[in-house]
C-alpha positions as CSV (number, residue, x, y, z in Angstrom):
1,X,21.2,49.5,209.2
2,X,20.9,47.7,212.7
3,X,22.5,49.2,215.6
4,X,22.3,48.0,219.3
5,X,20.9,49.9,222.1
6,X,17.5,51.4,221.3
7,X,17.0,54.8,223.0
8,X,13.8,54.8,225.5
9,X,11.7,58.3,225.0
10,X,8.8,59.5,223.2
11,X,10.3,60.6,220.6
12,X,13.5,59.0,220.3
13,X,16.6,60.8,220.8
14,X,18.4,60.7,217.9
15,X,15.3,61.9,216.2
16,X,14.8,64.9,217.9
17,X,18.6,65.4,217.3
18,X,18.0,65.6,214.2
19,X,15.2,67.7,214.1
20,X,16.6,70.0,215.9
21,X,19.9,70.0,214.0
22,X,17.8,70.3,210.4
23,X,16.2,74.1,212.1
24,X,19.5,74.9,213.3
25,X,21.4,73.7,209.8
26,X,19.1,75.6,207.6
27,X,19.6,79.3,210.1
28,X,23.2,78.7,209.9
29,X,22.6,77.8,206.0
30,X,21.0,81.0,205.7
31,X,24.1,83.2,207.5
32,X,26.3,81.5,205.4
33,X,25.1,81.8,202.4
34,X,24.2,85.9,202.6
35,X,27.8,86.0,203.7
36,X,28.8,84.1,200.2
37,X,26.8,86.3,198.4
38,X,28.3,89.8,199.8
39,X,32.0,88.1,200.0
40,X,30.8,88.2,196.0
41,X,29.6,91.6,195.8
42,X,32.9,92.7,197.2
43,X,35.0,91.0,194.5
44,X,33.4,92.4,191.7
45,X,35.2,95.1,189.6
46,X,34.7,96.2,186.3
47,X,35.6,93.6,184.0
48,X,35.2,90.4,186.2
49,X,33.8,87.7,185.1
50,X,31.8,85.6,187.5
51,X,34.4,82.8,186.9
52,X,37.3,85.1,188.1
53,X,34.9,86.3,190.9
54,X,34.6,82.2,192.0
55,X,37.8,81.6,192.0
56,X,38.9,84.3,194.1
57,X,36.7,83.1,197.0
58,X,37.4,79.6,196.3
59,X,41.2,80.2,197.1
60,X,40.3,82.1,200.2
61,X,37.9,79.7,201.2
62,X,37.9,76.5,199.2
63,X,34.7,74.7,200.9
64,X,32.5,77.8,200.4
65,X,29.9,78.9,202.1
66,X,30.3,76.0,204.4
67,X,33.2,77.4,205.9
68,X,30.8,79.5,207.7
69,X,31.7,79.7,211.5
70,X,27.3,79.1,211.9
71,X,27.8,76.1,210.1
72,X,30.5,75.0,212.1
73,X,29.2,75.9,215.2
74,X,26.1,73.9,214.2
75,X,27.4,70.6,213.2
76,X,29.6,71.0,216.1
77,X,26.7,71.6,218.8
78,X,24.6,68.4,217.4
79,X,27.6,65.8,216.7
80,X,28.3,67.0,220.9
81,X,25.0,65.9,221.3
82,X,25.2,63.0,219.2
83,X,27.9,61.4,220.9
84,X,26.8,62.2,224.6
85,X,23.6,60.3,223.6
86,X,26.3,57.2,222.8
87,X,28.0,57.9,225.7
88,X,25.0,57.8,227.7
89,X,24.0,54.3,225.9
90,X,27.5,52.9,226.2
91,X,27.0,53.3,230.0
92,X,23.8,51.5,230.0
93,X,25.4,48.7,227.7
94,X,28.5,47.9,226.6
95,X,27.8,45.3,224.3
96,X,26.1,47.4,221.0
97,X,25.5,45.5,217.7
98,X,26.8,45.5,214.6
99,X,26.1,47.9,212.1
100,X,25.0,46.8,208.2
101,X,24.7,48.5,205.4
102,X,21.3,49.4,203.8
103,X,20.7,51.0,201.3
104,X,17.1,52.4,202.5
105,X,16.4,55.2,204.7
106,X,16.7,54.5,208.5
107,X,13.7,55.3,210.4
108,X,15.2,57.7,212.9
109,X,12.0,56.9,215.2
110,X,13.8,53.4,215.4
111,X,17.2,54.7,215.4
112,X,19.8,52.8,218.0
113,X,22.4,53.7,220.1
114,X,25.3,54.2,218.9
115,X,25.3,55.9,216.0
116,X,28.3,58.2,214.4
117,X,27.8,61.8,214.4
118,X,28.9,62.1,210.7
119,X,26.2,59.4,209.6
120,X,23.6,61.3,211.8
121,X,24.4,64.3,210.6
122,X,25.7,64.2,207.2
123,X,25.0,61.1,205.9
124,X,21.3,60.6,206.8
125,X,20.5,63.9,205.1
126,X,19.9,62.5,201.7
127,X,16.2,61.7,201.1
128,X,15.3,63.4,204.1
129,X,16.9,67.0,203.8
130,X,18.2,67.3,200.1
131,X,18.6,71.1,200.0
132,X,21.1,70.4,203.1
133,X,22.6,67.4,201.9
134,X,23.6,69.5,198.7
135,X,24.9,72.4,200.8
136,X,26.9,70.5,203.3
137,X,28.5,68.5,200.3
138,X,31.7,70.1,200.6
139,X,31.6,69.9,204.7
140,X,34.1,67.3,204.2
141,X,35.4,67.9,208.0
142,X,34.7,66.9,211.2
143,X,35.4,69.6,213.7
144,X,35.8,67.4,216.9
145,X,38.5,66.5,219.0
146,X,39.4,64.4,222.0
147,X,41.0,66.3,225.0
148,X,43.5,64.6,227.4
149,X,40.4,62.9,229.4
150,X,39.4,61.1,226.0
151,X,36.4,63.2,226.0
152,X,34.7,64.6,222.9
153,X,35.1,68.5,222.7
């Protein structure tokens, strides 16, 4: 996957995104999923069946433990960040490349501006953070909006 603008740091900026976004991912993770498992405990009755239990919760909230407001709240904070950093690239040059398709894993040390915050964020988990790329699974989502300035909120 080629993109255009490469970011100029140490450590480049998308990288350290996502570094920071993985720590962040996996606290929220954690919240979310203890509040799955008493949400669970507070279903049970005599008799249910962890089937019935499931389904219960799955009416209520049918993404699971994603729909954790730390989970939003995460995803939201980085894919913010994500696109200021392609904001701050876009000023710097408007003409960015064209993306391809690969199939290997991009080298986030060699990532380029722009890059989408769902392929950041969701999409580049795989092979890199597999117990979060099976949680967010169901994160199907994008919690961001444009305000009446066009600006990401």
């Amino acid at each position: 996957m080629a993109h255009g603008k490469p970011v100029e740091d140490s450590m480049n900026s998308y990288e350290q995104l996502f570094n920071d976004y993985l720590v962040e991912m996996r606290a929220a993770q954690a919240t979310a999923q203890a509040w799955w498992e008493a949400l669970r405990a507070g279903e049970k009755e005599p008799g249910s069946s962890a089937a019935k239990i499931e389904e219960l919760l799955e009416a209520r909230w049918p993404l699971g433990a994603v729909s954790h407001p730390a989970v939003i709240a995460a995803f939201r904070k980085s894919a913010l960040r994500c696109q200021a950093l392609n904001d701050a690239a876009e000023e710097d040059d408007e003409d960015w490349g064209d993306d391809e398709d690969d199939d290997d894993l991009v080298d986030l040390a060699a990532l380029e501006a722009p890059v989408e915050p769902r392929e950041l964020l969701i999409e580049m988990l795989p092979g890199r953070a597999d117990d979060l790329a099976e949680f967010l699974a169901d994160f199907v989502f994008t919690p961001l909006g444009l305000d009446k300035d066009d600006r990401w909120i």
